[in-house]
N, CA, C, O and CB atoms as a CASP TS submission, in Angstrom:
PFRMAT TS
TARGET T0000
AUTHOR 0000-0000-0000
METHOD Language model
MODEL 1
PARENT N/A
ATOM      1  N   UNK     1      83.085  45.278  16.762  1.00  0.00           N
ATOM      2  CA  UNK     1      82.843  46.680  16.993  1.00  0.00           C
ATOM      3  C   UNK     1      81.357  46.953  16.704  1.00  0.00           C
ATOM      4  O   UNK     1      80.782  46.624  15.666  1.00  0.00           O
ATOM      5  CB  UNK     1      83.783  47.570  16.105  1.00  0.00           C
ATOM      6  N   UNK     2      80.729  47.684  17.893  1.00  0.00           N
ATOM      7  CA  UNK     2      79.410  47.950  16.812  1.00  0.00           C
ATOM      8  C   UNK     2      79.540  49.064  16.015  1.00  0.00           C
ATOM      9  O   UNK     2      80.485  49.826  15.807  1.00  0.00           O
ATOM     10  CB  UNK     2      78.012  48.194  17.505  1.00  0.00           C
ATOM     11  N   UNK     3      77.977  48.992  15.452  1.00  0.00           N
ATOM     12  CA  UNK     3      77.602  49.951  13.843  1.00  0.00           C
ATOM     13  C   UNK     3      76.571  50.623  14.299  1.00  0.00           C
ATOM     14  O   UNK     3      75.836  50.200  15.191  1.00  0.00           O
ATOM     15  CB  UNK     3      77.062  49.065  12.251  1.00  0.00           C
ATOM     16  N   UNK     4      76.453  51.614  13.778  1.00  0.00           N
ATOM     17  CA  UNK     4      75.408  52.562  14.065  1.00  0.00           C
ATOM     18  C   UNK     4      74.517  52.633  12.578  1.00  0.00           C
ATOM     19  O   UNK     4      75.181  52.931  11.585  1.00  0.00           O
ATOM     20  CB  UNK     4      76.129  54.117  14.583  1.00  0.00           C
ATOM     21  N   UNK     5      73.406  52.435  12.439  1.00  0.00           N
ATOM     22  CA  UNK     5      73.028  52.919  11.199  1.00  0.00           C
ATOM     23  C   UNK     5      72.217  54.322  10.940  1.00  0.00           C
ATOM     24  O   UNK     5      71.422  54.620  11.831  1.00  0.00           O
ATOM     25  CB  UNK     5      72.310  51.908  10.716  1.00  0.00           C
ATOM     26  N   UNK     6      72.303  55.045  10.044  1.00  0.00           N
ATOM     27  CA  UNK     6      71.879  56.517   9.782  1.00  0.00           C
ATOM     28  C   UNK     6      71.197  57.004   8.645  1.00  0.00           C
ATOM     29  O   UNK     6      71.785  56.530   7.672  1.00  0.00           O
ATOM     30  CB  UNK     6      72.909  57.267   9.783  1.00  0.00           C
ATOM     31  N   UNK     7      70.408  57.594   8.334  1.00  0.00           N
ATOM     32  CA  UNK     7      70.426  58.328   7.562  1.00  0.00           C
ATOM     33  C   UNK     7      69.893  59.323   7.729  1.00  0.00           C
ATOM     34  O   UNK     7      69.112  59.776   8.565  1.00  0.00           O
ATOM     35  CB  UNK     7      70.205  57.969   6.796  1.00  0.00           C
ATOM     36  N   UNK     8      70.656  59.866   6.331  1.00  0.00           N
ATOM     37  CA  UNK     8      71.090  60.930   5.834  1.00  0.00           C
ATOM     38  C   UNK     8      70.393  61.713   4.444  1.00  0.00           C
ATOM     39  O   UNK     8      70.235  60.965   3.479  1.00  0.00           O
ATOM     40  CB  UNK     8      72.348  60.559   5.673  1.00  0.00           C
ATOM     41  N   UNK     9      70.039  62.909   4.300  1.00  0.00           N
ATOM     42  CA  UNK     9      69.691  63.165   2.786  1.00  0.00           C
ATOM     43  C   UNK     9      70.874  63.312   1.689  1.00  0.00           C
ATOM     44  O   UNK     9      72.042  63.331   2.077  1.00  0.00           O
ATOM     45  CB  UNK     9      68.886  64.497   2.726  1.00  0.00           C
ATOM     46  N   UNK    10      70.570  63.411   0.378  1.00  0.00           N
ATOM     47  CA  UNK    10      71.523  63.585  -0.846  1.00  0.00           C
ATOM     48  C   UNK    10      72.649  64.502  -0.017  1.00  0.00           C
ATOM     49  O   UNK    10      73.654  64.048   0.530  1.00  0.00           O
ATOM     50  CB  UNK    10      70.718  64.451  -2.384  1.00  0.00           C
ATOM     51  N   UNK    11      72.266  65.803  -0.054  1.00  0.00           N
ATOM     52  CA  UNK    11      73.236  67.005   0.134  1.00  0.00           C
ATOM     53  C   UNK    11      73.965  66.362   1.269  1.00  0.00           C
ATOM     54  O   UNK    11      75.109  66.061   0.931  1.00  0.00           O
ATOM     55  CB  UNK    11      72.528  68.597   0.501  1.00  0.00           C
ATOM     56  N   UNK    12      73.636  66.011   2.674  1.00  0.00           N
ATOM     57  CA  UNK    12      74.207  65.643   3.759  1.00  0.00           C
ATOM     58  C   UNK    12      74.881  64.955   3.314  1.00  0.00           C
ATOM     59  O   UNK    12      76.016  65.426   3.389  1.00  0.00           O
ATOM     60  CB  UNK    12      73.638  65.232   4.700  1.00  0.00           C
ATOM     61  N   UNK    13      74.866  63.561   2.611  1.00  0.00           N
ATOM     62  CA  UNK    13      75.945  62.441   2.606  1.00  0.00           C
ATOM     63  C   UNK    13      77.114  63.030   1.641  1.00  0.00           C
ATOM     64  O   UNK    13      78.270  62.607   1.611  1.00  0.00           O
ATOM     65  CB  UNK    13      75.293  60.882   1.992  1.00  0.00           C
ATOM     66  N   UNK    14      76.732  63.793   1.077  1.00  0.00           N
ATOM     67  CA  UNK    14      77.884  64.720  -0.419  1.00  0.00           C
ATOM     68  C   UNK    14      78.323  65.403   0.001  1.00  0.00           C
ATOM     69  O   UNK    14      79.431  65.643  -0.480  1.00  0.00           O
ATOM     70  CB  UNK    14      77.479  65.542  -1.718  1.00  0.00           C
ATOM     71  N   UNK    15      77.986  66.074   0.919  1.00  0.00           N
ATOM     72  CA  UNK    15      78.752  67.003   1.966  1.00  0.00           C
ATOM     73  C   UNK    15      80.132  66.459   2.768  1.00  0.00           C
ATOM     74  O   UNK    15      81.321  66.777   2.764  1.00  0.00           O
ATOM     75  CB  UNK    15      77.675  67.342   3.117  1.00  0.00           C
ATOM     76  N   UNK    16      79.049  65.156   3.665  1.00  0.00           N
ATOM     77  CA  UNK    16      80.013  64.408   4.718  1.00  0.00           C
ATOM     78  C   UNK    16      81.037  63.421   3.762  1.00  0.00           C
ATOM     79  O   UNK    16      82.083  62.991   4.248  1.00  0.00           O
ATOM     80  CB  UNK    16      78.984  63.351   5.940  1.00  0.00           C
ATOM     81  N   UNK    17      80.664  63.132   2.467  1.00  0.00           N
ATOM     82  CA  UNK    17      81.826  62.637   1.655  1.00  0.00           C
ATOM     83  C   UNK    17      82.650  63.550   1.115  1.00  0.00           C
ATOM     84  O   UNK    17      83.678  62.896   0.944  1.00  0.00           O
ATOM     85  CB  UNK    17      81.452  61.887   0.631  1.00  0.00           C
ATOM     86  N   UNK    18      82.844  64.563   0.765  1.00  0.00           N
ATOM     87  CA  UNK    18      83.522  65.343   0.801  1.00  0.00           C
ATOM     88  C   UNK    18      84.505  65.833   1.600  1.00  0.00           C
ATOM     89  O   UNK    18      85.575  66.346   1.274  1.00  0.00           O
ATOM     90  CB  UNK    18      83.023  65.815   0.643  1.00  0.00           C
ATOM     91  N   UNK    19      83.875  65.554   3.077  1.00  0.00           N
ATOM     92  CA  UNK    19      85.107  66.521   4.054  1.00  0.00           C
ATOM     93  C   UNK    19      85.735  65.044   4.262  1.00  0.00           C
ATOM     94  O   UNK    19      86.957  65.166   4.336  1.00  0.00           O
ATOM     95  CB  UNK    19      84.509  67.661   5.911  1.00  0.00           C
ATOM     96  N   UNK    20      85.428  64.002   4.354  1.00  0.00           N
ATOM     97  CA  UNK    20      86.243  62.554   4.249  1.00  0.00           C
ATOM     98  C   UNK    20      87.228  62.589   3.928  1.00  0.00           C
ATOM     99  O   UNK    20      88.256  62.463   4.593  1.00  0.00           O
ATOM    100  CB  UNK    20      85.900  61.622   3.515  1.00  0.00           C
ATOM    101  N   UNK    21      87.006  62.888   2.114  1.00  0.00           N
ATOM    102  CA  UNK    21      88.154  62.970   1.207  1.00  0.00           C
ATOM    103  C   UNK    21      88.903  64.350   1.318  1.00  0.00           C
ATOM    104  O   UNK    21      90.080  64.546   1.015  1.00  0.00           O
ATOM    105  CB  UNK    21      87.666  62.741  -0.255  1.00  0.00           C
ATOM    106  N   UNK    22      88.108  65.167   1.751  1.00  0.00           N
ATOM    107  CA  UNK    22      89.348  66.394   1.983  1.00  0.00           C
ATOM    108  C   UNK    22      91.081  65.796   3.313  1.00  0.00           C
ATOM    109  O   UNK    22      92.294  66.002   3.286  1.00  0.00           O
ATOM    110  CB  UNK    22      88.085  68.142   3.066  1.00  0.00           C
ATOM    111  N   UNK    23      90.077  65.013   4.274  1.00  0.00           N
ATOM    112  CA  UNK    23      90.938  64.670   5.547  1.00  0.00           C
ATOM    113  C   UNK    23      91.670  63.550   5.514  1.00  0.00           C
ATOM    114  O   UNK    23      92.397  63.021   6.354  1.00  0.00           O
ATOM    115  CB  UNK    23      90.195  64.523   6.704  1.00  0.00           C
ATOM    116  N   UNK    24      91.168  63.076   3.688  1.00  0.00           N
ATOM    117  CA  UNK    24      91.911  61.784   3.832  1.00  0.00           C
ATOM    118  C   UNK    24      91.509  60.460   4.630  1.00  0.00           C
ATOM    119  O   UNK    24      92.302  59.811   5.313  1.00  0.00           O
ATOM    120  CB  UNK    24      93.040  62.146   4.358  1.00  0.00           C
ATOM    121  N   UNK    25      90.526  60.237   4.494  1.00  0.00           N
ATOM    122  CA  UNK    25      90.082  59.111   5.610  1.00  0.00           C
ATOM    123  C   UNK    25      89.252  58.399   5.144  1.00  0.00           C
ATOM    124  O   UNK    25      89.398  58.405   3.922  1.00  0.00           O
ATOM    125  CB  UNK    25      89.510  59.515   6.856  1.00  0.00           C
ATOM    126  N   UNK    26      88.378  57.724   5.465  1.00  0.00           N
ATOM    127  CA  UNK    26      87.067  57.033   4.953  1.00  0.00           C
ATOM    128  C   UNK    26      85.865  57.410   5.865  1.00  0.00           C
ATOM    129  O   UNK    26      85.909  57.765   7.042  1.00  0.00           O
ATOM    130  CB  UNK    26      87.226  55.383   4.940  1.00  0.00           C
ATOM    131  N   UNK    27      84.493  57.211   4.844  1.00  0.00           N
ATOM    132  CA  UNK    27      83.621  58.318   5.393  1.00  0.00           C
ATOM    133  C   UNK    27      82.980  57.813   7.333  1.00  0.00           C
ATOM    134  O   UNK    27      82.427  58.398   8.264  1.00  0.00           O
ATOM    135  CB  UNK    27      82.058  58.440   3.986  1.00  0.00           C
ATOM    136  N   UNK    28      83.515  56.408   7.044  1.00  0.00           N
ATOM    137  CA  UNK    28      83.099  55.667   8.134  1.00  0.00           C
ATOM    138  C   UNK    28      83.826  56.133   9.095  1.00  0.00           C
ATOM    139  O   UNK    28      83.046  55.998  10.037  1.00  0.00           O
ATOM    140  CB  UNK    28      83.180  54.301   8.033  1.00  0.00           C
ATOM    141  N   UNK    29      85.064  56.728   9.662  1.00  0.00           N
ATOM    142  CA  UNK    29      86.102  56.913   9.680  1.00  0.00           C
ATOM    143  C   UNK    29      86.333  58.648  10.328  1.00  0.00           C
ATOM    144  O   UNK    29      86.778  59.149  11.361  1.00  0.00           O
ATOM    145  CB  UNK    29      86.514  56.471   8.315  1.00  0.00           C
ATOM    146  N   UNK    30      85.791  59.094   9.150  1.00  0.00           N
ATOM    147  CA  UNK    30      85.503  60.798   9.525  1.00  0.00           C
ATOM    148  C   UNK    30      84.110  60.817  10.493  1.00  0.00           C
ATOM    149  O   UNK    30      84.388  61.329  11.578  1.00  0.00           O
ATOM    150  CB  UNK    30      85.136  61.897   7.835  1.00  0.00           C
ATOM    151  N   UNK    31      82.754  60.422  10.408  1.00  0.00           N
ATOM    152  CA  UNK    31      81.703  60.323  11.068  1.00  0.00           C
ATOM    153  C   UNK    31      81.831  59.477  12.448  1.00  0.00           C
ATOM    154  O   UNK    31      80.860  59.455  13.204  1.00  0.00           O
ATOM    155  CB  UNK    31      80.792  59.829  10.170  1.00  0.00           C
ATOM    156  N   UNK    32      82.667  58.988  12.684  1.00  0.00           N
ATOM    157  CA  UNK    32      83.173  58.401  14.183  1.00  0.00           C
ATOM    158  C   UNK    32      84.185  59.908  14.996  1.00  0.00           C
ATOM    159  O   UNK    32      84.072  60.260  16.170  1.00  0.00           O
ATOM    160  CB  UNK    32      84.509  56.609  13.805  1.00  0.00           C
ATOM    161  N   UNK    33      84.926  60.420  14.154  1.00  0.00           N
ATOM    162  CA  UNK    33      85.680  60.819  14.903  1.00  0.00           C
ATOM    163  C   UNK    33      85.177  62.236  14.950  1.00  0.00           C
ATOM    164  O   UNK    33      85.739  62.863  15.847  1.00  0.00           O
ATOM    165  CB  UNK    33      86.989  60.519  14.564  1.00  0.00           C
ATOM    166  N   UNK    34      84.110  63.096  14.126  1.00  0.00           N
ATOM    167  CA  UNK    34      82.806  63.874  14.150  1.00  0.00           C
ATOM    168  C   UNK    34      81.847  63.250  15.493  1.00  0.00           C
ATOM    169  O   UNK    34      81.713  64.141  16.332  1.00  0.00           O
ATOM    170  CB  UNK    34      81.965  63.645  12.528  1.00  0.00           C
ATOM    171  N   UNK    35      81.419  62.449  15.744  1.00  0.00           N
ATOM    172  CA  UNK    35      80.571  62.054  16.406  1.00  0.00           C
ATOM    173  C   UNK    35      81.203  61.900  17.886  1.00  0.00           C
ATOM    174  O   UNK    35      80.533  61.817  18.915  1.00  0.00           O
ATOM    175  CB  UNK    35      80.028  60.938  15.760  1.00  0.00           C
ATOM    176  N   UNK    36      83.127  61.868  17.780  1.00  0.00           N
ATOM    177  CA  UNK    36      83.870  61.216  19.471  1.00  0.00           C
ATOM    178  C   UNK    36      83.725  62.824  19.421  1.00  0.00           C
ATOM    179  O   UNK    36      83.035  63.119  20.397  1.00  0.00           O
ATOM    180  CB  UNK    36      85.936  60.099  19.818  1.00  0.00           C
ATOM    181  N   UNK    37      84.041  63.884  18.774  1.00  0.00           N
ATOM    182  CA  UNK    37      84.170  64.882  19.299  1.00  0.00           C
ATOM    183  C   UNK    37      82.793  65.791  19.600  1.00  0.00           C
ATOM    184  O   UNK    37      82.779  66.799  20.306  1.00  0.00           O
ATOM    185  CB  UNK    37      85.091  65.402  18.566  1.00  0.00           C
ATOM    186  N   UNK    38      81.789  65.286  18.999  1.00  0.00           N
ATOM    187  CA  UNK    38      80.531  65.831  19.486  1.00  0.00           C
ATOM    188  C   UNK    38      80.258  65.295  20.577  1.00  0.00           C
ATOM    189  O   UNK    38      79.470  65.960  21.250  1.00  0.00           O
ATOM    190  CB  UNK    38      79.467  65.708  18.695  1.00  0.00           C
ATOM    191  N   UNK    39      80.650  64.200  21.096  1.00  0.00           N
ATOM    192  CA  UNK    39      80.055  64.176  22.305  1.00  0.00           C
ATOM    193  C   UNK    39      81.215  64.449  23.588  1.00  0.00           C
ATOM    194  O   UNK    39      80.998  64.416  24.799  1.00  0.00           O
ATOM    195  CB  UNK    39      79.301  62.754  22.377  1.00  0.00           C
ATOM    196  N   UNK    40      82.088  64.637  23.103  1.00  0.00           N
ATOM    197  CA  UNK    40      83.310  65.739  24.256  1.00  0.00           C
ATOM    198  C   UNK    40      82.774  67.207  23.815  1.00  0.00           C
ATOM    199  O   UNK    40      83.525  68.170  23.961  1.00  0.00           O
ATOM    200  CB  UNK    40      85.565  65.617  23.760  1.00  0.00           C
ATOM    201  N   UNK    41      81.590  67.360  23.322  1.00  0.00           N
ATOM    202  CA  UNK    41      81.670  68.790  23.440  1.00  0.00           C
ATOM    203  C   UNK    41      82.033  69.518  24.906  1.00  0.00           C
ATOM    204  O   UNK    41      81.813  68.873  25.931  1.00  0.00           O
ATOM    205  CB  UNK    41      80.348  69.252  22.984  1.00  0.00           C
ATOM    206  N   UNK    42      82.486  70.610  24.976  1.00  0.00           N
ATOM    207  CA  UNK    42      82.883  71.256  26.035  1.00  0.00           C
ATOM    208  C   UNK    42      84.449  71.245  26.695  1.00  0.00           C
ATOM    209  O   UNK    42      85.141  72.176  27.106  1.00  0.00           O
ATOM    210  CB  UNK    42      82.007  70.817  26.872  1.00  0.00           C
ATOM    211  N   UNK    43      84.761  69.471  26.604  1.00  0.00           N
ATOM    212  CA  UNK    43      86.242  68.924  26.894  1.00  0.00           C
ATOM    213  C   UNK    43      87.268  69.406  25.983  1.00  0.00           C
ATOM    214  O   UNK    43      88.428  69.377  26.392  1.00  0.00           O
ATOM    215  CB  UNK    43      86.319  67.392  26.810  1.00  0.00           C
ATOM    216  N   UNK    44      86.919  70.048  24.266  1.00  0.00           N
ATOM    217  CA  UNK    44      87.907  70.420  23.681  1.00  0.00           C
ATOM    218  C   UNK    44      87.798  71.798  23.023  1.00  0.00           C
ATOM    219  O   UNK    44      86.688  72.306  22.869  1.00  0.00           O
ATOM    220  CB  UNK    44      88.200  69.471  22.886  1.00  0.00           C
ATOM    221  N   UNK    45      89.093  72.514  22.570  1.00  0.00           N
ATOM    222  CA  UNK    45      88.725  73.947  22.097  1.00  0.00           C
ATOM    223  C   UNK    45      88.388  73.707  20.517  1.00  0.00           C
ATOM    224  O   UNK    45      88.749  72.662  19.976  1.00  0.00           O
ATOM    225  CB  UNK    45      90.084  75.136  22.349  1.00  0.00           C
ATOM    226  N   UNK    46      87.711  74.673  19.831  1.00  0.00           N
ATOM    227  CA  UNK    46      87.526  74.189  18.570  1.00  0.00           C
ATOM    228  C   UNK    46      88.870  74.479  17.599  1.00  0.00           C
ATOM    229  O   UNK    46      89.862  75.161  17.856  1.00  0.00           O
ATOM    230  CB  UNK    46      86.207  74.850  18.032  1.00  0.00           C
ATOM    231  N   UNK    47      88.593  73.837  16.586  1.00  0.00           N
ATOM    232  CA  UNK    47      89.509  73.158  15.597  1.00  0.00           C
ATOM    233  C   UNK    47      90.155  74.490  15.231  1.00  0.00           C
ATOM    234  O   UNK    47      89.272  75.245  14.825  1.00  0.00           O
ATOM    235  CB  UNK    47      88.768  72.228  14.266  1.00  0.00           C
ATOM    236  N   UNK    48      91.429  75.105  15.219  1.00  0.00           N
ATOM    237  CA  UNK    48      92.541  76.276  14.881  1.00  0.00           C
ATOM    238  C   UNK    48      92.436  77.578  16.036  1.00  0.00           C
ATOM    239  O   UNK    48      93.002  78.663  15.899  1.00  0.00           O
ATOM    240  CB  UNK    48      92.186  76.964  13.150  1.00  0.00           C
ATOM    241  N   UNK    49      91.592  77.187  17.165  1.00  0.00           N
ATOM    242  CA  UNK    49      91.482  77.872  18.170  1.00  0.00           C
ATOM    243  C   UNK    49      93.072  78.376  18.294  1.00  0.00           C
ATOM    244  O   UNK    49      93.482  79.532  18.183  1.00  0.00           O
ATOM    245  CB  UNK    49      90.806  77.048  19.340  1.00  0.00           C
ATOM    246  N   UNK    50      93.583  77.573  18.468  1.00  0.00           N
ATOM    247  CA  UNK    50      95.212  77.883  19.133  1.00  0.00           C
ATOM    248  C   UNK    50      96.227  78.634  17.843  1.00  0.00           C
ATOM    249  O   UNK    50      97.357  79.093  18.008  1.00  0.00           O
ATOM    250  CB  UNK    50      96.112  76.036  19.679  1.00  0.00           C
ATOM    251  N   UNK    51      95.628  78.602  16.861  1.00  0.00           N
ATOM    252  CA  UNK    51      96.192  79.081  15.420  1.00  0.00           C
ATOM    253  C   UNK    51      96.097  80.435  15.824  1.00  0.00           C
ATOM    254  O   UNK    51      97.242  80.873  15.715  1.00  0.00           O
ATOM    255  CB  UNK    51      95.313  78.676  13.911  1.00  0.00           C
ATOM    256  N   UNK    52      95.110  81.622  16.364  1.00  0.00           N
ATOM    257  CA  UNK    52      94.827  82.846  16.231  1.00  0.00           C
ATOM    258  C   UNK    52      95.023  83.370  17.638  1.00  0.00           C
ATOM    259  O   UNK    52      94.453  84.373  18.070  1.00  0.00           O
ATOM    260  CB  UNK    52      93.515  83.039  15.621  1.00  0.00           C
ATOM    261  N   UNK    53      96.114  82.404  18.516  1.00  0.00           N
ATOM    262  CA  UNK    53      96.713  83.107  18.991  1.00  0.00           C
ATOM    263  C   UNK    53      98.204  83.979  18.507  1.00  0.00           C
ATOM    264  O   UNK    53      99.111  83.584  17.775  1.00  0.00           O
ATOM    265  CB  UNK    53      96.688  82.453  19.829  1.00  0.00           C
ATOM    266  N   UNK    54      98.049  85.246  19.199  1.00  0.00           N
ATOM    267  CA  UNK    54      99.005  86.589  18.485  1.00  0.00           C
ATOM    268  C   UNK    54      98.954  85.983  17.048  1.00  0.00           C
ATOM    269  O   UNK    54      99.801  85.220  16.585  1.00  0.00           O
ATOM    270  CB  UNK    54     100.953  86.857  19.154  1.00  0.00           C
ATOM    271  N   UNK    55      97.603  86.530  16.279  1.00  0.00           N
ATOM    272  CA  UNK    55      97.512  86.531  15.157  1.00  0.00           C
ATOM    273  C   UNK    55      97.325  87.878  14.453  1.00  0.00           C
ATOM    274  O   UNK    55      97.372  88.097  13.243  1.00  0.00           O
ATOM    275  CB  UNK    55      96.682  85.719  14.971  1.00  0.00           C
ATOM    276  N   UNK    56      97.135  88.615  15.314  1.00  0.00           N
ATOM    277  CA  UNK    56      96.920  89.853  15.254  1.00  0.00           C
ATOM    278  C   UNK    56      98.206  90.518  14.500  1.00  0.00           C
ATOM    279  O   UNK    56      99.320  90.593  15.018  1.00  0.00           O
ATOM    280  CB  UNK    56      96.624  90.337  16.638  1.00  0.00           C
ATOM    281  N   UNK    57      97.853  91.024  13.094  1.00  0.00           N
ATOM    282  CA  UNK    57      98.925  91.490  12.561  1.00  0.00           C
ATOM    283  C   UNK    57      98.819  93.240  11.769  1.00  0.00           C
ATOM    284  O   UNK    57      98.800  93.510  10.568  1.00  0.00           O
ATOM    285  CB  UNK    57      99.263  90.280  11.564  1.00  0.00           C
ATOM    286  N   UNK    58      98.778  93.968  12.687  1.00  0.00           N
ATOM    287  CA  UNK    58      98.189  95.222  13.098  1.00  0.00           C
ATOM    288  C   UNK    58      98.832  96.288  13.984  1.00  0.00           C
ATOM    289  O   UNK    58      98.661  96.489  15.186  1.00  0.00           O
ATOM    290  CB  UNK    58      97.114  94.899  13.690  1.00  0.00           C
ATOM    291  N   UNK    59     100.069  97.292  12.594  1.00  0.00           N
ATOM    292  CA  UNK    59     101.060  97.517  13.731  1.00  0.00           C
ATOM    293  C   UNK    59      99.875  98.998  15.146  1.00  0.00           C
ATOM    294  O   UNK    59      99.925  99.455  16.288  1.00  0.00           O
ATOM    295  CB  UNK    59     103.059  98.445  12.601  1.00  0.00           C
ATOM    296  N   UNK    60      98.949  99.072  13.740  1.00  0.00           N
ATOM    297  CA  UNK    60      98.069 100.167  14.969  1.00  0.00           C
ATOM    298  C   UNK    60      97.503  99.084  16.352  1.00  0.00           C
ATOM    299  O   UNK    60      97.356  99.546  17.484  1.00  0.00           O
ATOM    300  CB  UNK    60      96.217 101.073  14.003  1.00  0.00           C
ATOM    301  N   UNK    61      97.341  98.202  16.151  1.00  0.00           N
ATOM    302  CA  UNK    61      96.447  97.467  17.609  1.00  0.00           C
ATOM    303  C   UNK    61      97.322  97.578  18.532  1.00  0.00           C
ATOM    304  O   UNK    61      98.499  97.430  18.205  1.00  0.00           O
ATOM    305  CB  UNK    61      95.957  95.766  17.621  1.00  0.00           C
ATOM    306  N   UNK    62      96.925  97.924  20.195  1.00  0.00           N
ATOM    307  CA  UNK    62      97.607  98.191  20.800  1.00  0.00           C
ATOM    308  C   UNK    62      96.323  97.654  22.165  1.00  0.00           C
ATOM    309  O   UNK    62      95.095  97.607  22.233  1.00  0.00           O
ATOM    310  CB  UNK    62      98.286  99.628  20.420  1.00  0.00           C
ATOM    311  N   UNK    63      97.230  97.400  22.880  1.00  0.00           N
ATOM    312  CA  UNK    63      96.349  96.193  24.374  1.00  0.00           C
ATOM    313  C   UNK    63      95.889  97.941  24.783  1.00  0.00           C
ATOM    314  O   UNK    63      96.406  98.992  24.403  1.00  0.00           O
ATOM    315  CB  UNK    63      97.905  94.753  26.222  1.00  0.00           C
ATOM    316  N   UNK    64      94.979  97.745  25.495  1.00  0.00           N
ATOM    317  CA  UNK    64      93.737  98.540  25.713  1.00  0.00           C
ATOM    318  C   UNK    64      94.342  99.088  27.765  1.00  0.00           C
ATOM    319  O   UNK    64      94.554  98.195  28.586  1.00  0.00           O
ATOM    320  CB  UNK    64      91.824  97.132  25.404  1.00  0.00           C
ATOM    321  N   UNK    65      94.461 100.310  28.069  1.00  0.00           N
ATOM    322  CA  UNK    65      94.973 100.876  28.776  1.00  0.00           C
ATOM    323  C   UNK    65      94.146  99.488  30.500  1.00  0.00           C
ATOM    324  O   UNK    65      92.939  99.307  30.666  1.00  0.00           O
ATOM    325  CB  UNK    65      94.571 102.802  28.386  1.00  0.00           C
ATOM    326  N   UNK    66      94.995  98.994  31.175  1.00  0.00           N
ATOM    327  CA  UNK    66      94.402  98.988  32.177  1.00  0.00           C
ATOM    328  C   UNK    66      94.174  99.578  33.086  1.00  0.00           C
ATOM    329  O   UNK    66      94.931 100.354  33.669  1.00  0.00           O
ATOM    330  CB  UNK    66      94.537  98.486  32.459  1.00  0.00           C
ATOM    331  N   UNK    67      92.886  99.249  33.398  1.00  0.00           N
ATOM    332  CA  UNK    67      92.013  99.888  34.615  1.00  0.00           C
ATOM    333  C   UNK    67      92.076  99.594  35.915  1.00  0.00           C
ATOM    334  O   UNK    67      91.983  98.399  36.197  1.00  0.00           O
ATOM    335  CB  UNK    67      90.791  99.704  34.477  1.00  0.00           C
ATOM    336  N   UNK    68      92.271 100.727  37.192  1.00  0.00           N
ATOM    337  CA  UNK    68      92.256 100.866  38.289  1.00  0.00           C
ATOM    338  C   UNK    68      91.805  99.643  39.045  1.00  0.00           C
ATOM    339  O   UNK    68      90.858  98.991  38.606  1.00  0.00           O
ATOM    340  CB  UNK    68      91.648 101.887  38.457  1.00  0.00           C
ATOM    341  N   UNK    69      92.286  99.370  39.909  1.00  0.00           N
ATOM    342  CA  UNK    69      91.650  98.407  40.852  1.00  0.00           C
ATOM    343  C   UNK    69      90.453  98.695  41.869  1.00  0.00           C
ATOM    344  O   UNK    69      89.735  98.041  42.626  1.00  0.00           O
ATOM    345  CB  UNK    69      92.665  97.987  41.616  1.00  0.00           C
ATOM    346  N   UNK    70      90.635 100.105  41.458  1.00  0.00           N
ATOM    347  CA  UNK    70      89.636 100.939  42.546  1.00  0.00           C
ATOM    348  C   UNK    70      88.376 101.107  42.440  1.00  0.00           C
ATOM    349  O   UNK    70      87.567 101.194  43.364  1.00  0.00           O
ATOM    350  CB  UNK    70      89.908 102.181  42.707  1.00  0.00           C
ATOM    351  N   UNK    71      88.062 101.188  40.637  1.00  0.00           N
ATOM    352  CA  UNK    71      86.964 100.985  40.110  1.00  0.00           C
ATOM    353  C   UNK    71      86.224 100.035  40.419  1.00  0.00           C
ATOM    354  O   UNK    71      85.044 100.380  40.486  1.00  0.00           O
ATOM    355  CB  UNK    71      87.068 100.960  39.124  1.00  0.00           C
ATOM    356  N   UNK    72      86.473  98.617  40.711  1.00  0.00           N
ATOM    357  CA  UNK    72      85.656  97.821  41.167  1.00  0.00           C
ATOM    358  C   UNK    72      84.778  97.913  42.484  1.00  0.00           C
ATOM    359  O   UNK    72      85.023  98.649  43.439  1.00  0.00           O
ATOM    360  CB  UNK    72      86.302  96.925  41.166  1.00  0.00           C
ATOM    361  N   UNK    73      83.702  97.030  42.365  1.00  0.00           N
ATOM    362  CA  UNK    73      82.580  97.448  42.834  1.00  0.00           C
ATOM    363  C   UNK    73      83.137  96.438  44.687  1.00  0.00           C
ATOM    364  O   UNK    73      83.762  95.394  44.873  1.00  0.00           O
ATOM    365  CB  UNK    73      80.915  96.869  41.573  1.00  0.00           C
ATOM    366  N   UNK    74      82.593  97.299  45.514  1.00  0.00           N
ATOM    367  CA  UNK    74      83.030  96.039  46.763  1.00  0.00           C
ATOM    368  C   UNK    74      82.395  94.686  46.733  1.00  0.00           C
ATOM    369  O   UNK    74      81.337  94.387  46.180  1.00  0.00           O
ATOM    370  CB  UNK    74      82.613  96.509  48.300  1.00  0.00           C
ATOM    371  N   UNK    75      83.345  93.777  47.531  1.00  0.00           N
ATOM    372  CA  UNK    75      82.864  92.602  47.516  1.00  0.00           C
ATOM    373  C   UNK    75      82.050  92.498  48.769  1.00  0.00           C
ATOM    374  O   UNK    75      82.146  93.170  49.797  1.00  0.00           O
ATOM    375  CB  UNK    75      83.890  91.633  47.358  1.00  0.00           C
ATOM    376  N   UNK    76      81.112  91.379  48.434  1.00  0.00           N
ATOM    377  CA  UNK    76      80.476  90.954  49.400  1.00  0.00           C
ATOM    378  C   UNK    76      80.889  90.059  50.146  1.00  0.00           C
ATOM    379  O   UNK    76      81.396  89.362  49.266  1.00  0.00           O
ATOM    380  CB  UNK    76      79.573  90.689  49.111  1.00  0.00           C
ATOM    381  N   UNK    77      81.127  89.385  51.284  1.00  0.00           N
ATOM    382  CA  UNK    77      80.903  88.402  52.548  1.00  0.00           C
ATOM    383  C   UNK    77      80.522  87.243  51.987  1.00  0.00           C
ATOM    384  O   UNK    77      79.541  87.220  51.243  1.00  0.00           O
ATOM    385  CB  UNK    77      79.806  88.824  53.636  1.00  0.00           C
ATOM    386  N   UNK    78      81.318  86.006  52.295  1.00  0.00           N
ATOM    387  CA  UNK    78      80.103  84.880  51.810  1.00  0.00           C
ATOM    388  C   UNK    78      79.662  84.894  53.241  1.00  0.00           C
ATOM    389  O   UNK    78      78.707  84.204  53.600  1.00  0.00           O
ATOM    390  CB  UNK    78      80.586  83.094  51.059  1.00  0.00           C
TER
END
């Protein structure tokens, strides 16, 4: 497999060892799978995206009246 080598300052590596051991993993381990998803940026939604759907817990919120179809502006021709 290859290796990438890096560095890093104090705070950065105490940081990135930290969220390691929060996820349970090894730091080698967490910084691969940080790094597969930085470079799918765009390909995935971010991390609890799908959590705050109907999260809304607000008996006043209420969906917002829709608007006329008429209001829109005409289309153009391609």
């Amino acid at each position: 497999m290859p290796q990438l080598n890096i560095y890093l300052d104090e705070r950065t590596q105490a940081k990135a060892r930290q969220a390691a051991k929060r996820e349970g993993c090894s730091l080698s381990s967490w910084a691969r799978q940080q790094l597969s998803a930085a470079a799918d940026t765009g390909k995935v939604w971010p991390k609890g995206y799908f959590d705050l759907y109907a999260s809304i817990d607000d008996p006043e919120f209420k969906a917002p009246e829709r608007l006329s179809e008429n209001l829109d502006a005409p289309r153009e021709g391609l």
